[in-house]
C-alpha positions in Angstrom: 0.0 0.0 0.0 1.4 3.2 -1.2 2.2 5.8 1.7 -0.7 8.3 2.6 0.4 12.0 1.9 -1.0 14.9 3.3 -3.2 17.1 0.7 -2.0 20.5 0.2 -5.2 21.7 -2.4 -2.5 21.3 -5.1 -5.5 19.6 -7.2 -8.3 21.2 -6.0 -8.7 24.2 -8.5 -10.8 24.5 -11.2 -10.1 25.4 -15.1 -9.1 29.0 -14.9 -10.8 29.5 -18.2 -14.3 28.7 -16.0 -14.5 31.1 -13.0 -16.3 30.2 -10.0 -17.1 32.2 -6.8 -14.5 30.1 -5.0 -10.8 30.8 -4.1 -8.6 28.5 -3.2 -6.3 29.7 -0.4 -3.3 27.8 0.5 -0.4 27.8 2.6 -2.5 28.8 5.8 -0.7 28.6 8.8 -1.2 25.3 10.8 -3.1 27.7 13.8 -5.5 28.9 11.4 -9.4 29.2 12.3 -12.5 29.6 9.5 -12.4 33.1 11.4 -8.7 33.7 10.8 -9.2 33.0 7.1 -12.2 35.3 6.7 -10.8 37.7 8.4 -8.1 37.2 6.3 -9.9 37.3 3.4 -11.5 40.4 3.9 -8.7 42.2 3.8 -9.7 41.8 0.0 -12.4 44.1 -0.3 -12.7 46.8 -2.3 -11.5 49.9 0.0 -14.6 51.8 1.4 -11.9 54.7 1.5 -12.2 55.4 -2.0 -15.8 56.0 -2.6 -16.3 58.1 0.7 -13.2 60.0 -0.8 -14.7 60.4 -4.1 -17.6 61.8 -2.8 -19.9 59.9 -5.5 -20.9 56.8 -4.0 -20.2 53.9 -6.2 -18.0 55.9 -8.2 -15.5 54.1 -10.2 -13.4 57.7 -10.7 -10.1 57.9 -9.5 -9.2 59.8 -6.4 -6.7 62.0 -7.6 -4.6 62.3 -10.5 -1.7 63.8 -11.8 -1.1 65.6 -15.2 -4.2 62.8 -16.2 -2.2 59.7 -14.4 -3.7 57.6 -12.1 -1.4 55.8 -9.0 -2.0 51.9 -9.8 -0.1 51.0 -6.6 -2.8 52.2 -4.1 -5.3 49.4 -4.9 -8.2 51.2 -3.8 -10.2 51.1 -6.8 -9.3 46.4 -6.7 -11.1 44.4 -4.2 -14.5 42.3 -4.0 -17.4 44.3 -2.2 -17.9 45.0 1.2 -19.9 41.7 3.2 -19.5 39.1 -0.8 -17.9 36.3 1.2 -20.7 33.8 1.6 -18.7 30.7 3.5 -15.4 29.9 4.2 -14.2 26.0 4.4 -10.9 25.2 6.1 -9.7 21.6 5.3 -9.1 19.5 8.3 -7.9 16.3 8.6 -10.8 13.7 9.9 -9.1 12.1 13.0 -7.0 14.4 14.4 -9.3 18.0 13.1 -5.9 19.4 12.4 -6.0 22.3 9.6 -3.9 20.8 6.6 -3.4 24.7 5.8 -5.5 25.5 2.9 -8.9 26.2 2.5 -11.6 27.8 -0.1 -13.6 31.0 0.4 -17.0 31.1 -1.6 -18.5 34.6 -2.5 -22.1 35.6 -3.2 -21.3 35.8 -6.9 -18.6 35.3 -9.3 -17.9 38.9 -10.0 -17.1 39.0 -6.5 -14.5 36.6 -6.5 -12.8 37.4 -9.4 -12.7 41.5 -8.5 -11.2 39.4 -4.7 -8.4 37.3 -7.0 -7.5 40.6 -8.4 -6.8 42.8 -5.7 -4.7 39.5 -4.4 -2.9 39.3 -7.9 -2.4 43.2 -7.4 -0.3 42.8 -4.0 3.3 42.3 -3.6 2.8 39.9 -0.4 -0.6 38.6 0.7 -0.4 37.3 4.3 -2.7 36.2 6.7 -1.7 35.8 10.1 1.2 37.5 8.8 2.3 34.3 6.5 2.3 34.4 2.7 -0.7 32.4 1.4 -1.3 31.6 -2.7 
């Protein structure tokens, strides 16, 4: 019998030509909670700093520009809305309920989680918990 190896969500993502309103987040620490990764997660959403800032609610305008260029590096304008993560499922193992340090985050719609994947993709380092996650 071959030896048992510990799933790391290597094989647990979907065609990236077919979005879904799932992420797959891996490389949790070992410590992490469902409320750790939401938390986590959250950090994703869109900033609400930039439509109070605007002062048109909703508004996809840029704060401020400069001789008609926009700063790309703020991310204010990237993120999911506000209150889209529906559930958040952190793999455990069976027997001992250990975290095997991934987990998926589902949002209310696709949109959602594909304006959350690119704030992500936008970031130097993601952390949560203050580790890098993918």
């Amino acid at each position: 019998m071959p030896p048992i190896s510990t799933p790391h969500g290597d094989h647990d993502f979907g065609d990236a030509k077919t979005p879904t309103q799932f992420l797959l987040v891996r490389s949790l620490q070992p410590s992490a909670t469902e409320q750790v990764l939401a938390n986590g997660i959250a950090k994703l959403y869109k900033s609400s700093r930039s439509s109070s800032t605007t002062g048109n609610e909703g508004s996809d305008k840029p704060l401020t520009t400069y001789k008609g260029l926009v700063s790309t590096t703020s991310g204010i304008y990237l993120g999911a809305p506000e209150g889209s993560i529906k559930r958040v499922l952190l793999v455990r193992d069976r027997r001992t309920n250990k975290s095997w340090g991934y987990g998926f985050v589902e949002f209310h719609r696709v949109e959602d989680a594909k304006k959350a994947f690119d704030k992500f993709n936008a970031q130097k380092d993601f952390t949560i918990s203050s580790k890098p996650v993918i």
